[in-house]
C-alpha positions in Angstrom: -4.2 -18.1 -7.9 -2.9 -14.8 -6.1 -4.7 -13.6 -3.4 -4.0 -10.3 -1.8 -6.1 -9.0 1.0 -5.6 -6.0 2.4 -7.0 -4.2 6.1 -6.2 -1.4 8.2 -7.9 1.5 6.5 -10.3 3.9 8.1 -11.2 7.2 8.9 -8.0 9.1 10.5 -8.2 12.8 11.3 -5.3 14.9 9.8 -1.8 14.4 11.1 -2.5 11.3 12.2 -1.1 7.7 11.5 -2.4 4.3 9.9 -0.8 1.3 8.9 -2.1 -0.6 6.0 -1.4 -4.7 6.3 -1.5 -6.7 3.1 -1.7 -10.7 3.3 -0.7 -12.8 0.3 -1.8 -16.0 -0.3 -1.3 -18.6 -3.7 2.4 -16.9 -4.8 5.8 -17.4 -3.7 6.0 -14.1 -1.9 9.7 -14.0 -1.4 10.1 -13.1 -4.8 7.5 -11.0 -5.8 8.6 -7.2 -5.9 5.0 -5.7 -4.0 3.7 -2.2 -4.3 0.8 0.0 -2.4 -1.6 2.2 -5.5 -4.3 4.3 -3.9 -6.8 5.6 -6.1 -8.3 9.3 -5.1 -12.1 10.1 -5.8 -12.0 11.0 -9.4 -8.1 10.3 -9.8 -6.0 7.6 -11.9 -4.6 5.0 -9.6 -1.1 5.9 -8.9 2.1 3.7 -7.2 2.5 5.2 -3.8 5.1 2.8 -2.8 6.6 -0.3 -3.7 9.6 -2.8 -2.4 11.6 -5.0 -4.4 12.3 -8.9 -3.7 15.7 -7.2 -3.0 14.0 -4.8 -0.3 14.9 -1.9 -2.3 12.3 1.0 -1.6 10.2 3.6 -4.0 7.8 6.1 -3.1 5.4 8.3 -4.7 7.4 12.3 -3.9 4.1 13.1 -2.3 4.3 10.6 0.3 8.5 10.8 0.9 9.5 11.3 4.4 5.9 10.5 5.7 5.2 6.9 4.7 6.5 4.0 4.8 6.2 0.2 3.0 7.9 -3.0 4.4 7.3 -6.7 3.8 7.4 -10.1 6.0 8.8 -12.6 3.7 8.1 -15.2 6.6 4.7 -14.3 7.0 3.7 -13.2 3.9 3.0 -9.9 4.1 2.9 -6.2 2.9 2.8 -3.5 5.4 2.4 1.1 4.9 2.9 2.7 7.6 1.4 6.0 7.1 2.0 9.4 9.2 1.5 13.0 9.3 -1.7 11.7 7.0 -3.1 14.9 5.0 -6.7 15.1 3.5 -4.8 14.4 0.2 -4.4 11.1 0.7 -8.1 10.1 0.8 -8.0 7.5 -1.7 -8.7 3.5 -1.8 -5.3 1.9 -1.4 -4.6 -1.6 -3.4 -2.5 -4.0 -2.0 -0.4 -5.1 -5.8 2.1 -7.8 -7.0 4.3 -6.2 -9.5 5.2 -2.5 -9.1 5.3 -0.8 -12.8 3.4 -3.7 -14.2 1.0 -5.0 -11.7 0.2 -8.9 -12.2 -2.8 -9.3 -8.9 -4.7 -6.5 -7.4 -6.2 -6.8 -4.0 -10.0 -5.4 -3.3 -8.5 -2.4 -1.7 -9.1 -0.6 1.8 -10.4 2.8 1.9 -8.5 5.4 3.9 -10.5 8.8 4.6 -8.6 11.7 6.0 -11.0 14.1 7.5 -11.4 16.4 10.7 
């Protein structure tokens, strides 16, 4: 069974930076393509980012240039690095295997952006 838990969230003032961490557990995470969805208050979730087994990159065109995802094959994990954070991107973020179809959700980590 997949297990994805995911930590790092919590209140950040605007502008400023967070990185999300995302530990799998029960999967053979090497070939697994991964992906970050955040859910806004009142929103559909939506993919903000997601990497490939391959390492290939997508993100979300509000989050280009700003954010970042990157994975640890050895260790297992799922990292977004998140800057120049905007009130926008309050939202519970969900740690996913599977990008456009999404096999194991984590329980998410809640990321408020607010002065």
């Amino acid at each position: 069974q997949v297990q994805l838990v995911e930590s790092g969230g919590g209140l950040v003032q605007p502008g400023g930076a967070l990185r999300l961490s995302c530990a799998a557990s029960g999967t053979i995470f090497g070939i697994m393509d991964m992906g970050w969805y955040r859910q806004a208050p009142g929103k559909q979730r939506e993919l903000v980012a997601g990497i490939t087994s391959g390492g290939s990159t997508t993100y979300a065109d509000s989050v280009k240039g700003r954010f970042t995802i990157s994975r640890d094959n050895a260790k297992n994990t799922l990292s977004l690095q998140m800057n120049s954070l905007k009130p926008e991107d309050t939202a519970v973020y969900y740690c996913t295997t599977g990008l456009a179809i999404v096999g194991s959700w984590g329980q998410g980590t809640q990321v408020p952006v607010s002065s």
